[in-house]
N, C-alpha and C positions, 0 to 999 in steps of 0.2 A: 426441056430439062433446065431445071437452076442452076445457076450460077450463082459459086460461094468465095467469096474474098474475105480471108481470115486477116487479121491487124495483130502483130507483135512484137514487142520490144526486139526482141529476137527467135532463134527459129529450135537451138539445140542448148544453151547455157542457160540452166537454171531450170527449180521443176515447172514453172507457169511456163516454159518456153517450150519446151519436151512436150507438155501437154499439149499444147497448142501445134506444134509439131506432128505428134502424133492420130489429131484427129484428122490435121490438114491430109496425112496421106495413108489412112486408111478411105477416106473419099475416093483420095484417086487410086487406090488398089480395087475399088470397087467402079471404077471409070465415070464417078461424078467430076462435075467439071468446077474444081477446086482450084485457087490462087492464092498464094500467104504471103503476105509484102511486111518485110523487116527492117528494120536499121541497122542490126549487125546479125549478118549470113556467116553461118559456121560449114551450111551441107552444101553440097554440091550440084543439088535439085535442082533442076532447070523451072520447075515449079515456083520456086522460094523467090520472091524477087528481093533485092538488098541493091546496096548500094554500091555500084559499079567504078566509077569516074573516081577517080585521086579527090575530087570536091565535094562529091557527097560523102565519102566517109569523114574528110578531116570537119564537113560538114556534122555529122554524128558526134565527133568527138567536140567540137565546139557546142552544138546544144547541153551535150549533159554536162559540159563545164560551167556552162551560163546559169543552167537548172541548180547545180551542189554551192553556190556561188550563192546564190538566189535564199536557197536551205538556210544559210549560215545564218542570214538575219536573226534568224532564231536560234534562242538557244535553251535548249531541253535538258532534261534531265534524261540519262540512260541513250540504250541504242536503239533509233526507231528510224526506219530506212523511210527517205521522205519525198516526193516527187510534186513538185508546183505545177510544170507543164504548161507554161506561160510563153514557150518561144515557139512563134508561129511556123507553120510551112504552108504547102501548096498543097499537103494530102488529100486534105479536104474535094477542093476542088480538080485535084485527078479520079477520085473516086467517083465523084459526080459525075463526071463523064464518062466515065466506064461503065462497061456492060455487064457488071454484078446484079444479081438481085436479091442479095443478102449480103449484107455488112456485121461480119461478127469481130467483133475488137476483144481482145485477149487481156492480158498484160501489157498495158501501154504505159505504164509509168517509165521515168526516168528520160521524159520531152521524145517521149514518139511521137506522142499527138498533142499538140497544144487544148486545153480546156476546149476554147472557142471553138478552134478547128473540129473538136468530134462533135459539136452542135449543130454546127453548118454541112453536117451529110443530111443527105436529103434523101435519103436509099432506106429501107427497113434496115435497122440495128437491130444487130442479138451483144449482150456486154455479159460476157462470161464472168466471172468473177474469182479470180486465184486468192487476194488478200479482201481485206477492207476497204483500198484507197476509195474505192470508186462513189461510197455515201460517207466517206469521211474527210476530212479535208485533205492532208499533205500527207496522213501518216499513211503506211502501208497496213498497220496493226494496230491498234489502240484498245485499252481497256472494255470492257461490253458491260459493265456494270449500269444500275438504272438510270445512275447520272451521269451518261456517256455523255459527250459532247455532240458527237453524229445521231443521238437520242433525240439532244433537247433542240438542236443546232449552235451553232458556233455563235455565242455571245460575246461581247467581251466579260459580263462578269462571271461566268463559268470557265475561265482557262486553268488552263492544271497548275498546280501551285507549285513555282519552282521556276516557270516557263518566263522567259525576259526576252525581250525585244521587238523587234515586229512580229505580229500575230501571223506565221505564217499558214498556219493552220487552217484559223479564220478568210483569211483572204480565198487563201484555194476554194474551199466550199463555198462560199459566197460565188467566185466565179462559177462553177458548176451550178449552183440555182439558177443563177440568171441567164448561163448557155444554152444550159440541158433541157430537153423536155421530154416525156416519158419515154425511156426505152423497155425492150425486153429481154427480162434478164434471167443469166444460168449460172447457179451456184453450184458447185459441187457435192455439199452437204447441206444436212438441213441446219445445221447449227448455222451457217454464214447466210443463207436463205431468211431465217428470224430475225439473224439481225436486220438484214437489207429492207423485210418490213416493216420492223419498228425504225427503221430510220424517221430522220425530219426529210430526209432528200428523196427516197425511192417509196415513202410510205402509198401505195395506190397502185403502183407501179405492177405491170404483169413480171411475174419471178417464180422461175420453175425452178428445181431440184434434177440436175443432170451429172452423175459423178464424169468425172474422166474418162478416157477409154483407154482401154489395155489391152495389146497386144496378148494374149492368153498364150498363143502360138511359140511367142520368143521368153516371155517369161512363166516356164514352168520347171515343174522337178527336174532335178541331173541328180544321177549318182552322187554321194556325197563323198565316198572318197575317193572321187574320180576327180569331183571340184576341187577338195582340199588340197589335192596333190598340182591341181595347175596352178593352183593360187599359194603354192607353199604353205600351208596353214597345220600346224598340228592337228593328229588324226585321234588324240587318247585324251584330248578338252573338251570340254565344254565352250565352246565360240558363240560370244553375245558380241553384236554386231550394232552400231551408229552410224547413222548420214546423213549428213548434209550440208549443204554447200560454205563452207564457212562456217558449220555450225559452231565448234567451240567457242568460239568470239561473242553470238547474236545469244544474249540471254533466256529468248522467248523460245529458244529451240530445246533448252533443259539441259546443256550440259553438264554443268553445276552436278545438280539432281542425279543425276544420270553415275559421277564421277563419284558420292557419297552412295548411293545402291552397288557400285561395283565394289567399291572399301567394307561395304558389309557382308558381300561374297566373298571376299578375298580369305576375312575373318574365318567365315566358317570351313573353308576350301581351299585346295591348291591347286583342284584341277579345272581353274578356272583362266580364259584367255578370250582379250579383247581385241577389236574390227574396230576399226574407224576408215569411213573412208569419205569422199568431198572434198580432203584439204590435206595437205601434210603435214608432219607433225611440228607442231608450232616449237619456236626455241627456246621458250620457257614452258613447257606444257605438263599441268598438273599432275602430280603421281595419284594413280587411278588404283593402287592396291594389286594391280593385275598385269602380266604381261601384255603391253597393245603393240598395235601393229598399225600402223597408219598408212594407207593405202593410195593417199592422193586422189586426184580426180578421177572419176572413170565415165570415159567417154560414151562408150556403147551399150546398148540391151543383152546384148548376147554377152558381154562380160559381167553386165549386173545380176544375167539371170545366172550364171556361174554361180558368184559372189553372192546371195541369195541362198543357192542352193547349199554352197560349202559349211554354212553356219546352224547354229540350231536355233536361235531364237533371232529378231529383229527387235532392240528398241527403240519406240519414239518415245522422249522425254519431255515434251516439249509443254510448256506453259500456254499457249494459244496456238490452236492450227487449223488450217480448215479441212481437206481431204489428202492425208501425206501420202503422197505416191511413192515412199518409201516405205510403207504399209500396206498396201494395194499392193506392191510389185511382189515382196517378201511373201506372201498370200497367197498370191499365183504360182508362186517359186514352191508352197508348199510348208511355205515358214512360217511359225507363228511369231505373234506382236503380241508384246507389253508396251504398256503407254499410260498415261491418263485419263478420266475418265473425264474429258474435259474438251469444250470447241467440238470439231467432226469428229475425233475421235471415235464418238458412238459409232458413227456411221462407218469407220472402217473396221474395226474390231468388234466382235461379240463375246462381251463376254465370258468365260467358262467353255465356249465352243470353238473359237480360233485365236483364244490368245485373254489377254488379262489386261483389265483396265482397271490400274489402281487408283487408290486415293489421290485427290488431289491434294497438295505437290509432297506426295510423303514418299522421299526418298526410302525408307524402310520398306512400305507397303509394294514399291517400285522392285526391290529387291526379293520380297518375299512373292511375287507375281512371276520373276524371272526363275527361282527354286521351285513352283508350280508348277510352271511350264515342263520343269527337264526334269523331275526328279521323279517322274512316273512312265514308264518305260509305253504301258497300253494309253495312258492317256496323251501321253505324247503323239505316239501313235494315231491314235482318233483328230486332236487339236489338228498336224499336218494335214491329215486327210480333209475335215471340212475347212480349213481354211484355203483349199486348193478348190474345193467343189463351189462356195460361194465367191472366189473370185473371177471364176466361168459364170456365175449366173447373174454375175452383179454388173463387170465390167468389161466385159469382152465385146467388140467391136460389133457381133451381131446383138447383141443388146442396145449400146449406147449408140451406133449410130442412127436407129429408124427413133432415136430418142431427139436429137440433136435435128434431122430432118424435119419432124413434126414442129421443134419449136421454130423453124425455121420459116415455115409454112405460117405457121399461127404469127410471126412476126410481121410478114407483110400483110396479110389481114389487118393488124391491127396498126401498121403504118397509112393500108388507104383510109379505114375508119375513122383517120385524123385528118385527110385531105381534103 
C-alpha cells in the first residue's frame, strides 16, 4: 500500500488548509496510510504533524516575519497576499528520508517550504493548486488577462505599472525556474487548470483537473427552522448569506459588489436580512441597506452545515476565484449560489439549475440573480434540489478520492520516467 505525505501551511485555518485537511483524513477514514505535516497545527490528530518544541514554533513565527519583511521590498498597488519563500529549512531532506511515496504539497505559501527546498525532494510530487502562486511569482492571485506576467514570464519591462522597488515578483519566479522541474499538478477547476497551461512555468507540465473533496455526510440539508432557530436568525426573511475569511477587507473576494447588490434589495424590500460570517464585524463597516449580522469565525463543518442550511441563498461575489468551497459546501447544504460568471465559478455553479451566475462585475445583475433565486416558490424548490444532487455527484469523497489516488499513481510513473 502507498504511502501519502500531504505539505501545508496549516491543517484547519483558511479554505486551502480545510481542503487539504479534509482530503488528508477522508484517507485515513478509509485506512490509507496518510501523513500531513504543517507549520501551524490547530487539530488534535495525532496524524497532523506541526510543530511541537517552544523552537519550532517561535521558529514558524520568525520565518513568516523574515518572508512579510522580505514583501515590503516591493511596493504594489492594492491588496495582493504575497509569499517569496526564500528562508530555508531541513523539510526537504526529512522528506527524503522518509518512507512516503507521494509527496503532495498543498498551500505552502507564506515560508512553509523554501522555493529551493520543494526542488530538492526527490519523491514523486503532486502540487495541488488553491491560488495562482505556484506559476506566478510572489502574488497569490494576479490578473489572467493575455498579457499576464506568469503568460509571458517575469521581464523587467512588463512589470505592472505603479509597482516600485525591488521586483519581488520577478525574483520569486525566476527562483522557481531554476529550482523546479516538472511536477504533477491538481487544480481544482478548469479555469485555474488553463491558466497553469498557458503559463511560461508549468507550460508541458502534466495538470489534471480534481475538485476538492466534500464531506456530503456532514454537509447536507437540516431543517431550516430548526437551523434558524439555533443560530438566532429571523424565521419571516429572506437570509442571503457571505464568507470569508477576511473577506470584507481583500477586494478580489467582492465585497464592495456584494454591499451595492444588497442596497438594491433593500430598495425594492424589507424583508430582506444579511449573514456574514469569517470575520466580525469591522468598526467602521459599510451600511449594506439591510439588517446584517456578522457571525465571526466558524470553526466546524457541523456548524457550517447548520449555517448553510439556515439561509436561503449563498453569495460568492468575488472578482477572481478558483473552486469556493463556500459554494461547494452551500450546494451540499442544499443552498443555492449566486456569483459571477467568472474564474471557477463555472465549475461550481450551473447556471439556471443550481444557482445564477451573473454578469461580470454587475452589481445589479448580482442583485437581480439573488431576486431569481427566491422569488419563485417551485423554482426554488427544483434549484435546492439539484444543487444537493450535483454536490454528491461531483464531490463527495467516493468520487474524489479514487480521483486523487489515480493521479497519485500516475505521479510516480512519471517521476521514474525522469530517472
Amino acid at each position: 500500500m502507498s504511502k501519502y505525505l500531504l505539505i501545508s501551511q496549516g491543517d484547519l485555518s483558511g479554505g486551502a488548509a480545510r481542503a487539504c485537511y479534509r482530503l488528508h483524513s477522508r484517507f485515513m477514514a478509509r485506512n490509507l496510510e496518510s501523513f500531513l505535516k504543517v507549520r501551524r497545527r490547530l487539530s488534535d490528530d495525532w496524524s497532523v504533524w506541526g510543530p511541537e518544541s517552544s523552537f519550532q514554533k517561535i521558529n514558524t513565527v520568525f520565518r513568516e516575519r523574515v518572508g512579510s519583511r522580505i514583501v515590503r521590498l516591493q511596493r504594489s498597488r492594492g491588496f495582493v497576499t504575497r509569499s517569496t519563500n526564500i528562508v530555508p529549512s531541513r523539510w526537504s531532506a526529512e522528506i527524503n528520508a522518509g518512507t512516503s511515496d507521494v509527496v503532495n504539497l498543498h498551500w505552502v505559501g507564506g515560508e512553509t517550504m523554501a522555493v529551493r527546498d520543494i526542488g530538492r525532494i526527490r519523491k514523486p510530487v503532486v502540487l495541488t493548486l488553491h491560488d495562482m502562486w505556484a506559476f506566478c511569482g510572489a502574488e497569490h492571485y494576479a490578473p489572467d488577462g493575455l498579457d499576464a506576467r506568469w503568460r509571458q514570464g517575469y521581464l523587467q519591462s512588463n512589470r505592472e505599472l505603479g509597482d516600485r522597488g525591488f521586483d519581488i515578483d520577478r525574483f520569486t519566479w525566476r527562483r522557481k525556474r531554476h529550482h523546479w522541474r516538472p511536477m504533477t499538478v491538481v487544480c481544482p477547476s478548469r479555469w485555474l487548470a488553463d491558466c497553469a497551461r498557458a503559463s511560461a512555468l508549468m507550460a508541458g507540465w502534466p495538470i489534471h483537473v480534481v475538485p476538492n473533496v466534500l464531506d456530503t455526510d456532514v454537509f447536507k440539508p437540516i431543517n431550516k427552522s430548526c437551523a434558524r432557530r439555533i443560530l438566532n436568525l429571523p424565521e419571516d426573511c429572506k437570509v442571503v448569506l457571505f464568507g470569508a475569511l477576511g473577506g470584507s477587507r481583500d477586494p478580489r473576494k467582492g465585497y464592495d459588489l456584494l454591499l451595492d447588490a444588497l442596497n438594491a434589495l433593500a430598495d425594492n424590500s424589507s424583508n430582506w436580512y444579511g449573514v456574514v460570517f469569517g470575520e466580525r464585524c469591522p468598526q467602521h463597516s459599510p451600511i449594506s441597506g439591510l439588517p446584517m449580522q456578522w457571525l465571526g469565525h466558524v470553526h466546524d463543518d457541523y456548524t457550517l452545515a447548520i449555517l448553510y442550511s439556515a439561509v436561503d441563498v449563498m453569495v460568492v461575489p468575488s472578482r477572481q476565484e478558483n473552486l469556493p468551497q463556500t459554494a461547494t459546501e452551500a450546494q451540499s447544504c442544499g443552498t443555492p449560489v449566486v456569483g459571477f460568471n467568472a474564474g471557477g465559478m463555472s465549475d461550481a455553479v450551473v447556471h439556471g439549475e443550481t444557482g445564477y451566475l451573473a454578469e461580470p462585475f454587475s452589481s445589479d445583475d448580482l442583485a437581480d440573480g439573488i431576486k431569481w433565486v427566491l422569488t419563485d416558490d417551485a423554482r426554488y424548490a427544483s434549484l435546492c434540489a439539484a444543487a444537493r444532487r450535483r454536490a454528491v455527484r461531483l464531490w463527495s469523497p467516493e468520487v474524489i478520492l479514487p480521483k486523487y489516488i489515480d493521479v497519485y499513481r500516475q505521479a510516480i510513473e512519471f517521476h521514474q520516467s525522469k530517472q
